[in-house]
C-alpha positions in Angstrom: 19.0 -79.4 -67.4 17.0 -82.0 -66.4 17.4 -82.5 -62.1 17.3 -86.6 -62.5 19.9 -87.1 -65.6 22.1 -90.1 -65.6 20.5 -91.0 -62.3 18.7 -94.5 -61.9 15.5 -94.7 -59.9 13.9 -98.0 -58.2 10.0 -96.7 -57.2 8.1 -99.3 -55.6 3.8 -99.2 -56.0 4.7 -97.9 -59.3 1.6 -99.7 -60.6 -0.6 -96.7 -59.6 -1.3 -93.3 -57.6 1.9 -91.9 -56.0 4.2 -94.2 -57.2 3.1 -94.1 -61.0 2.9 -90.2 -60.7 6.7 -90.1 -59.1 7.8 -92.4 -62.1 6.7 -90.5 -64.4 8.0 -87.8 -63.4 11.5 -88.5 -62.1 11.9 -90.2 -66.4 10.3 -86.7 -67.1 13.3 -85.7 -65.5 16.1 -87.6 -66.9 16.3 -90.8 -64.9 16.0 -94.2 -65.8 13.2 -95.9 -63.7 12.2 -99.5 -62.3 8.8 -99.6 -61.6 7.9 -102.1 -59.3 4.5 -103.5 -58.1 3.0 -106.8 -56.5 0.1 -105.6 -59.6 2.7 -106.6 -62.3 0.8 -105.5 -65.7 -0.2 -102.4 -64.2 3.6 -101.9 -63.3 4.2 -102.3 -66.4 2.0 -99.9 -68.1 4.1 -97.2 -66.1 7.2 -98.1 -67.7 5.3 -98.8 -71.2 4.0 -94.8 -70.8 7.4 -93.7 -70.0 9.0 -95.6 -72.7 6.6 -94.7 -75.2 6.7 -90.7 -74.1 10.9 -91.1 -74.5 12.3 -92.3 -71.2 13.7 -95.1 -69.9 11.9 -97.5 -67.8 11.7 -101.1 -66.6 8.7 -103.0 -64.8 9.5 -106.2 -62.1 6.7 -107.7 -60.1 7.8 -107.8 -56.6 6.5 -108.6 -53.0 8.0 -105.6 -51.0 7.0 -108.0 -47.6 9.6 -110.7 -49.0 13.6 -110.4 -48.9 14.0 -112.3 -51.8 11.7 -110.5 -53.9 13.4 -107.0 -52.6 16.8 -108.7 -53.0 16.0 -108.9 -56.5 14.4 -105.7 -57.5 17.6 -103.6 -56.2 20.1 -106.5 -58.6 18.0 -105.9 -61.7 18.0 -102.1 -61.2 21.8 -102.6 -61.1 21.8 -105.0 -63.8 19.5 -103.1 -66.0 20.8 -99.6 -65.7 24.1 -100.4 -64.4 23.6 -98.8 -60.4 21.0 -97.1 -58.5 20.6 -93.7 -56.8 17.3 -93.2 -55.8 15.1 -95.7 -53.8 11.5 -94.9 -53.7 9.8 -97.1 -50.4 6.5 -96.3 -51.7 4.1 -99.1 -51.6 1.6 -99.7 -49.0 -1.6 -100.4 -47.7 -4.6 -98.9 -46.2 -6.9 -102.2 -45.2 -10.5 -102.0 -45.3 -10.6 -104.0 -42.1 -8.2 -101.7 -39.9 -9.9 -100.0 -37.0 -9.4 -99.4 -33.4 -7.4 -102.1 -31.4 -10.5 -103.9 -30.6 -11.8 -103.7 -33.8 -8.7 -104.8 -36.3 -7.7 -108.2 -36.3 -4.3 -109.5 -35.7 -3.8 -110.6 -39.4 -4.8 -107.5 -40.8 -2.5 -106.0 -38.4 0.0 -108.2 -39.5 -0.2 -107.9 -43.5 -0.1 -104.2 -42.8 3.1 -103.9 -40.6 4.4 -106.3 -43.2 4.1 -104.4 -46.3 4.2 -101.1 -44.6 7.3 -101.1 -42.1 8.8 -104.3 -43.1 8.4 -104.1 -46.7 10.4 -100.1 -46.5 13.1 -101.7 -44.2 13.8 -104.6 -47.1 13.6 -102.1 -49.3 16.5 -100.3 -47.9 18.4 -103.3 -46.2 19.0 -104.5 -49.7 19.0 -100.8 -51.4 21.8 -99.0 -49.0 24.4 -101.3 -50.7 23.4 -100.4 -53.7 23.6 -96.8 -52.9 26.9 -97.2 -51.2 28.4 -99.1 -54.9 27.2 -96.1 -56.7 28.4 -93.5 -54.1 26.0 -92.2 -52.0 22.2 -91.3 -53.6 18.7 -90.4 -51.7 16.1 -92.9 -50.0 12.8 -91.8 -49.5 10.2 -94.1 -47.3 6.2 -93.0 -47.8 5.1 -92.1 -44.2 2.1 -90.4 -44.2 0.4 -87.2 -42.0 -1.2 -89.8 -39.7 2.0 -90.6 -37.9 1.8 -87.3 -36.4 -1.7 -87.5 -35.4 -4.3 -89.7 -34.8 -6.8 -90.3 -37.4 -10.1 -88.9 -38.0 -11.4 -92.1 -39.2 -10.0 -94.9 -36.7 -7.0 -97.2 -38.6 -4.6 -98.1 -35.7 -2.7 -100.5 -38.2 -1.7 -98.4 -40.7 -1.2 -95.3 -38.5 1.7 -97.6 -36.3 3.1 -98.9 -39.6 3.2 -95.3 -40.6 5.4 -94.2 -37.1 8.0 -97.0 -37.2 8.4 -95.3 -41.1 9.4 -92.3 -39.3 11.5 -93.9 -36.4 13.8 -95.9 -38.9 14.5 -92.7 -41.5 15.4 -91.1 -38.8 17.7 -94.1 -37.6 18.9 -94.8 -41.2 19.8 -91.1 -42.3 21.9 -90.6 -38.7 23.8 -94.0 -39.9 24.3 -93.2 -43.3 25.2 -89.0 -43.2 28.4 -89.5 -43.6 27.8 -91.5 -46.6 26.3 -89.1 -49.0 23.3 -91.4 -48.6 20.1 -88.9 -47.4 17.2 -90.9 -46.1 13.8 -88.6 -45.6 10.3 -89.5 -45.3 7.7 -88.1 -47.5 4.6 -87.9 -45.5 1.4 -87.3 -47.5 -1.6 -85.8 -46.4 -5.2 -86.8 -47.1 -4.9 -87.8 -51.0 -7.6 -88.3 -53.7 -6.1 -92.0 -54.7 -7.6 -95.1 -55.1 -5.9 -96.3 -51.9 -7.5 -94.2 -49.4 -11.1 -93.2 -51.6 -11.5 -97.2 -51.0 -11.0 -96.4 -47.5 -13.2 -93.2 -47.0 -16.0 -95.1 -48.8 -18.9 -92.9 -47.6 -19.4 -89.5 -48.2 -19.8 -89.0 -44.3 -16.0 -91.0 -44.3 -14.9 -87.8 -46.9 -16.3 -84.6 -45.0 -15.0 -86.2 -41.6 -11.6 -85.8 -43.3 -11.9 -82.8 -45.6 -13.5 -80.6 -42.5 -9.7 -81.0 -41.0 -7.8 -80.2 -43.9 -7.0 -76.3 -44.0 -6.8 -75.9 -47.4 -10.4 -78.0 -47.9 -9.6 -80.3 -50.5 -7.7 -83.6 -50.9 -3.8 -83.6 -52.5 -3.2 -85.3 -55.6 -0.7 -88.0 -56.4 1.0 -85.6 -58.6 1.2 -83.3 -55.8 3.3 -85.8 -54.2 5.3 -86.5 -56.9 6.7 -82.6 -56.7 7.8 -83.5 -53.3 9.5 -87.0 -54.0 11.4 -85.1 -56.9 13.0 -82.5 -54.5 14.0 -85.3 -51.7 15.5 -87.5 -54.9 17.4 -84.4 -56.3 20.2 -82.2 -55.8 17.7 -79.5 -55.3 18.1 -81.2 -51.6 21.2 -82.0 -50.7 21.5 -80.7 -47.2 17.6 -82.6 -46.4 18.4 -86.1 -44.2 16.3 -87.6 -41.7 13.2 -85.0 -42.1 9.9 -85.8 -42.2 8.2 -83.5 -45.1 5.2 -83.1 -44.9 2.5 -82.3 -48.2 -0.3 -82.3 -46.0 -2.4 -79.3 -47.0 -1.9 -77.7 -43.6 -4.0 -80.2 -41.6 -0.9 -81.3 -39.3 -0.2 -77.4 -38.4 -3.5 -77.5 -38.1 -3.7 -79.5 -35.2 -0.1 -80.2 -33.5 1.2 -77.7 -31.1 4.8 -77.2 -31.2 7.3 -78.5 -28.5 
């Protein structure tokens, strides 16, 4: 039996690397998907794929940084597939221009805490309802390895965008517990995706970053995808307010335990 059946799924940056991979995936597994992206036509390729391999699947362009536009997304999930039980915060960026504090500007610092932090707690201002209307479902927010630890490869933006992530899962799943809403954060390690290859673009950027990861390779966004399916399913129903972490090792590698 399919883990996802007769579940509806709402998967923001759907357009490419984890986010197409998860929506695949989760319409692999039975549910019905809305793919949504700022990148609209790639958005909705994903769904086309799905549709085309069997499954069910919608695309909506959407500003995650806007409340009307995530306002939106979470009433045509409803409208579309009639209620919605998993909300996927995944889209983000990773700005060329973030550095050190001296180094990254105040508006790149200010797009990024916008789509990053801002963008996952529209997301699930508008999305909790929705949950709560369909009686209870899972929440997972992107975080990412670098909220434990500093980076390698200096991005002070992205790496504060990526610890408020963490501080409101853990807010929102204490809230919501008693709720049968679960909110977790899925925090990838170093990935091979067009997001952060863009980022690393030197191969000195690359070895500075793979000589840290235990395993010595970067994950895959289908790698991720695994891990989004558990925190969506059934598979983990006692999982809320945890920060899992696909990292290849390179977090035990280098945080000592309390």
């Amino acid at each position: 039996m399919s883990s996802l059946k007769d579940r509806v799924a709402l998967i923001t940056g759907a357009a490419g690397g984890i986010g197409r991979e998860t929506a695949l995936l989760f319409a692999e597994q039975g549910a019905q998907v809305l793919c949504v992206d700022i990148q609209i036509e790639a958005a909705e390729k994903t769904a086309e794929d799905i549709n085309e391999a069997g499954g069910t699947a919608a695309a909506l362009r959407a500003d995650i940084s806007v409340a009307a536009d995530c306002e939106q997304m979470v009433a045509e999930a409803e409208r579309q597939f009639g209620k919605l039980n998993v909300m996927f915060n995944n889209a983000g960026i990773m700005h060329s221009d973030d550095g050190t504090s001296q180094d990254t500007s105040e508006a790149t610092w200010d797009l990024t805490m916008n789509i990053n932090l801002k963008g996952v707690f529209l997301g699930c201002k508008y999305g909790i309802p929705a949950l709560q209307r369909a009686g209870g479902g899972s929440i997972i927010n992107t975080a990412s390895f670098v909220a434990h630890l500093g980076a390698a490869t200096p991005q002070v933006a992205y790496t504060a965008s990526k610890g408020g992530v963490l501080a409101l899962t853990r807010e929102l799943a204490v809230i919501h517990a008693r709720e049968n809403i679960r909110v977790n954060a899925l925090c990838p390690g170093p990935l091979r995706t067009e997001l952060l290859m863009k980022f690393l673009d030197t191969e000195e950027k690359k070895q500075r970053r793979l000589v840290h990861i235990p395993m010595g390779r970067f994950g895959e966004a289908k790698e991720m995808a695994q891990a989004a399916l558990f925190l969506a399913s059934d598979a983990s129903s006692y999982v809320t307010g945890s920060e899992f972490l696909v990292d290849g090792g390179i977090t035990a590698a280098y945080v000592t335990p309390e």
